[in-house]
C-alpha positions as CSV (number, residue, x, y, z in Angstrom):
1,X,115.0,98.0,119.7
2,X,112.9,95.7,117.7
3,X,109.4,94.7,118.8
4,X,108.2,91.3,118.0
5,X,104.1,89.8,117.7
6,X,103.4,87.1,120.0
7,X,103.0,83.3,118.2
8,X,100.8,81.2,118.8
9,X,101.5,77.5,119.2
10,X,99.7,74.4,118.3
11,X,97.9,73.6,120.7
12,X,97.6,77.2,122.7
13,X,95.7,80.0,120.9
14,X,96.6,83.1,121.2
15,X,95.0,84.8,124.8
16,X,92.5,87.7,124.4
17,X,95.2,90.4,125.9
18,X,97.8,89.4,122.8
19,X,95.8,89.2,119.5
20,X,95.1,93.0,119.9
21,X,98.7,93.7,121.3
22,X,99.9,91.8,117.3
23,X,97.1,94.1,115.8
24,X,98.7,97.1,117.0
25,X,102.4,95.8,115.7
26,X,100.8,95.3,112.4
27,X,99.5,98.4,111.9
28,X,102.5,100.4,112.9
29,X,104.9,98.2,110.5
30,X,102.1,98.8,108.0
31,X,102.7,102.3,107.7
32,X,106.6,101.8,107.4
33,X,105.9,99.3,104.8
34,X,104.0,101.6,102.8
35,X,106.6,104.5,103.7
36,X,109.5,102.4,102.3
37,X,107.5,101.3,99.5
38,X,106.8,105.1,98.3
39,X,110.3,105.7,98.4
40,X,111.5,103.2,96.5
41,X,109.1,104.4,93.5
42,X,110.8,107.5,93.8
43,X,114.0,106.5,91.7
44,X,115.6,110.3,92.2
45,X,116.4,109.0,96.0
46,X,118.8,106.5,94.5
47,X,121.0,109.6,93.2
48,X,121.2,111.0,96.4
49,X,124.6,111.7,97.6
50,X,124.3,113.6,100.9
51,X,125.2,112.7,104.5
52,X,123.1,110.4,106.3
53,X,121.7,113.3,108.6
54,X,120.9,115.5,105.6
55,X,119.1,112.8,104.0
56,X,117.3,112.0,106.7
57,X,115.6,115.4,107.1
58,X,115.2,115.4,103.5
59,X,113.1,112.0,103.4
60,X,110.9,112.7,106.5
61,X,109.8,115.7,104.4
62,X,109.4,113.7,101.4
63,X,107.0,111.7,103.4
64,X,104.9,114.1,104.2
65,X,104.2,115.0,100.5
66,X,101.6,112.0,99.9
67,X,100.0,113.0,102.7
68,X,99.3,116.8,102.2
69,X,96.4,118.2,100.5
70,X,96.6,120.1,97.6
71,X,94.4,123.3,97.5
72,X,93.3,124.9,94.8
């Protein structure tokens, strides 16, 4: 399922119930954005030759690495 922002038209603004509706789209395709944009810095997924399910698991914990603190 994809999920669209509403448009506004020429000559109808967008109501007060939509623009934060859009808001919330953007900042959830942010974070996919930035997600995708980590892993295409990581040039060792491009040698990755496992089945889609393996490498699926193997990304959503890759994910999590930018995220975590390091302690010390």
């Amino acid at each position: 399922m994809v999920i669209t922002g509403y448009k506004a038209a020429r000559t109808k603004p967008l109501t007060s119930a939509k623009r934060p509706v859009n808001k919330l789209i953007a900042s959830v395709r942010a974070v996919c954005e930035h997600a995708f944009a980590h892993l295409k810095n990581w040039r060792i997924i491009t040698k990755l030759r496992l089945s889609p399910r393996y490498a699926t698991t193997l990304l959503r914990a890759l994910l999590v690495l930018p995220r975590a603190e390091v302690v010390s």
